[in-house]
N, C-alpha and C positions, 0 to 999 in steps of 0.2 A: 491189745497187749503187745501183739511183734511190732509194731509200731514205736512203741515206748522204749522195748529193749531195743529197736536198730538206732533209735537217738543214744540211746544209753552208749552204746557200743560205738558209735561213731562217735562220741561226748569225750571217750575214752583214748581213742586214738589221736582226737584233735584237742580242742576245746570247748567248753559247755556252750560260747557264743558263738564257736563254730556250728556246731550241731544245733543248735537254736536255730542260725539264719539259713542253715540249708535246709531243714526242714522246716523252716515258718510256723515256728512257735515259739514261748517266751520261755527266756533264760531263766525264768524261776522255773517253769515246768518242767524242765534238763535237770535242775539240781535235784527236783522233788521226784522224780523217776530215778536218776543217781540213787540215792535214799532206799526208794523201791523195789530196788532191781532187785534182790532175794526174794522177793514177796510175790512179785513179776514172771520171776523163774518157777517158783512155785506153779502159780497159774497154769505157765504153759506144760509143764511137764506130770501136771495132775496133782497138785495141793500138796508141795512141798518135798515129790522124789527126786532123785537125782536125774538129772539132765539127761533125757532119752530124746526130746525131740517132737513127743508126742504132744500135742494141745489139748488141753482137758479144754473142751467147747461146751460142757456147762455153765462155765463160770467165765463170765468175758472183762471182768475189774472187778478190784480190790475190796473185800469186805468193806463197808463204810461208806462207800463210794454212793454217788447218783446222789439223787434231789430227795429231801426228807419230806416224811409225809407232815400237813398243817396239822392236825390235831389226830392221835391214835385214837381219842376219846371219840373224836368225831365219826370216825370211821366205825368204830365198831356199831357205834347207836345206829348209824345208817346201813348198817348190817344186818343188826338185831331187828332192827324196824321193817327190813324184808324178811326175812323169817318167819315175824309174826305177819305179818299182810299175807305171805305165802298159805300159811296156818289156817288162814281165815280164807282165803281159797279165793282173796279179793288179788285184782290182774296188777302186779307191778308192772310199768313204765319206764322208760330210761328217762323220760321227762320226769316223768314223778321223785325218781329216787335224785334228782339234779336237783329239783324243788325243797325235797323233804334235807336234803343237806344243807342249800343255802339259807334256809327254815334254823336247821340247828347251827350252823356257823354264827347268825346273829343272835339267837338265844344264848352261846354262849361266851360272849361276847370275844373273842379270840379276836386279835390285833391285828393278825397276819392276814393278807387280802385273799380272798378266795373267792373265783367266782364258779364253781363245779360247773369245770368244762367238759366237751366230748372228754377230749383227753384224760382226763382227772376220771370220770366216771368210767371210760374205757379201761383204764389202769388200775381203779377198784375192783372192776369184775371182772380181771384176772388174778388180780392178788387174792380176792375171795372165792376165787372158784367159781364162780358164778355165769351164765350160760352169757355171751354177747348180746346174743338177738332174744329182747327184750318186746312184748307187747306196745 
């Protein structure tokens, strides 16, 4: 986020391709941070007070922001589906819970390519609460 506002700020003083080429990014990213800079200053100063200075380090970008998840549907079944294996007191896997997703990805026949990676399963079992270290 101070990253964004010192292009912003320097975007200001120069020009947007100035600050583009000095910091090596594209001159659409300068306009779209332009744009942002309230929402930006929010961030840093803790979700919309006035300019203290302080960095709310909760929040590191923009509501909306990051990579969307392939199906919410997906996830929850593959949620729901540890729960109940938990329930029954049968040992969930991180292999397994990778299996039982690419399992429902093709059942339901969703377009978008999934292959439930580390990554992707790492990032569920923190979005769900769920412990890393897996049987």
């Amino acid at each position: 986020i101070m990253f964004k506002l010192q292009v912003v700020e320097y975007a200001k003083k120069n020009t947007g391709g100035a600050a583009a080429k000095k910091f090596n990014v594209d001159t659409k990213r300068v306009q779209q941070w332009k744009k942002q800079e309230e929402q930006l200053l929010g961030l840093v100063c803790g979700g919309g007070a006035p300019h203290n200075g302080q960095m709310n380090v909760n929040k590191m970008r923009l509501s909306g922001g990051g990579r969307k998840k392939i199906s919410p549907e997906l996830e929850e079944l593959v949620f729901q589906w540890i729960i109940q294996q938990n329930k029954k007191n049968i040992v969930v896997t991180r292999k397994s819970i990778r299996a039982y997703a690419k399992h429902l990805h093709s059942e339901m026949k969703i377009e978008k390519e999934f292959l439930a990676s580390v990554g992707w399963l790492n990032k569920f079992l923190k979005r769900h609460h769920l412990p890393l270290e897996l049987g």
